[in-house]
C-alpha positions in Angstrom: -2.0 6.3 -19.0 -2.5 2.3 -19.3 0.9 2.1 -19.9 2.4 4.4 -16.5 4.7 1.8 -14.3 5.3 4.1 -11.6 3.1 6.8 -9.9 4.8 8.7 -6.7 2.3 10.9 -5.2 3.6 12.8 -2.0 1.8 15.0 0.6 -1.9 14.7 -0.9 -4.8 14.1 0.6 -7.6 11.3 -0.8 -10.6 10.1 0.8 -10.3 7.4 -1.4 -8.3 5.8 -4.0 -9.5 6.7 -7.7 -11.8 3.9 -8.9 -9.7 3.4 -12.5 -6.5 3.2 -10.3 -7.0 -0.5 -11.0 -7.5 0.0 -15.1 -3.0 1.2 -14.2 -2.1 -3.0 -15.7 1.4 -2.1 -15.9 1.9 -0.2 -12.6 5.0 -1.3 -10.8 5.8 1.0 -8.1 3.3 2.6 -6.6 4.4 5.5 -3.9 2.2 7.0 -1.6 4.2 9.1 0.7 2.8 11.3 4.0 -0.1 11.5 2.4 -3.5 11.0 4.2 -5.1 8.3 2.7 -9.0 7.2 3.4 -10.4 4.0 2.0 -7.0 2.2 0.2 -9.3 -1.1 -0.7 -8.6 -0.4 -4.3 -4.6 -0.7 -4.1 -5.4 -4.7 -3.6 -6.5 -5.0 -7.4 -3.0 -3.6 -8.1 -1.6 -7.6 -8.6 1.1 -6.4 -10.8 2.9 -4.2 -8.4 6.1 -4.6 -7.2 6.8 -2.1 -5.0 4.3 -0.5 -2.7 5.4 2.4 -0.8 3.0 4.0 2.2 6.2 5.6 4.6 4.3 8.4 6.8 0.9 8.0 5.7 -2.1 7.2 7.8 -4.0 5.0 6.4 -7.9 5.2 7.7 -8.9 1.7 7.7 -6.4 0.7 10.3 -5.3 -2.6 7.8 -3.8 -3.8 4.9 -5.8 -5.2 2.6 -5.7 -9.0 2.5 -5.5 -9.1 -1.4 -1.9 -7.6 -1.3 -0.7 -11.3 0.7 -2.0 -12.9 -3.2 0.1 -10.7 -5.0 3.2 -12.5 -6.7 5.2 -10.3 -8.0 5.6 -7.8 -4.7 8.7 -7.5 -3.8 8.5 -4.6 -1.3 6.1 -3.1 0.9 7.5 -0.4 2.8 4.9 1.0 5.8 7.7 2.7 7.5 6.0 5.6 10.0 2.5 4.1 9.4 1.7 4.1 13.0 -1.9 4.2 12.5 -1.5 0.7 10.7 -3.2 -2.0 13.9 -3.1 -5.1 11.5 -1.0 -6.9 8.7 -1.6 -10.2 8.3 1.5 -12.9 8.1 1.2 -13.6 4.2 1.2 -9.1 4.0 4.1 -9.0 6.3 6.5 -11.3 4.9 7.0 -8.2 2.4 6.9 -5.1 4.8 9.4 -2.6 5.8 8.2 -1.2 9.4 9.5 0.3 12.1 11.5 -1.8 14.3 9.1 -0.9 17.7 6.2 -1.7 15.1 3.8 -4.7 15.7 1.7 -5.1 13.1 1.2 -8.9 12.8 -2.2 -9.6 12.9 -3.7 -12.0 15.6 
């Protein structure tokens, strides 16, 4: 499993993230699509990804986590129909895909 790049999960329902998603080092892509997702704190260890993908999927803590504005390699972050989503901040939405009536920008 350490050596999965892409993981495309769609319709599931997690109350949290696994605690060894982080142990994923060569995770690329990482596709979470309408699924309902509780605590997503973990996805901010991810520093390798590339592409993280959230379209139609509330996310419970209302925020991106700040970690993902570190990340260096991310080249997409798609949030598209994640209209629970209240907050990114600037260095997080330089990289987002969102709806066009969407504001996320943090204050």
């Amino acid at each position: 499993m350490k050596e999965l790049k892409v993981l495309h999960l769609t319709g599931i329902h997690l109350l949290s993230l696994p605690l060894s998603l982080p142990c994923l080092k060569n995770l690329h892509t990482l596709c979470l699509h309408n699924c309902l997702l509780g605590d997503i704190a973990k996805v901010g260890e991810l520093k390798q990804l590339e592409i993280l993908s959230l379209v139609a999927s509330p996310v419970e803590d209302k925020s991106c986590p700040e970690k993902i504005g570190q990340w260096t390699l991310l080249k997409l972050l798609d949030l598209r129909l994640c209209l629970q989503l209240k907050a990114v901040s600037p260095d997080v939405m330089r990289y987002a895909m969102v709806n066009s009536t969407q504001s996320l920008l943090a204050d």
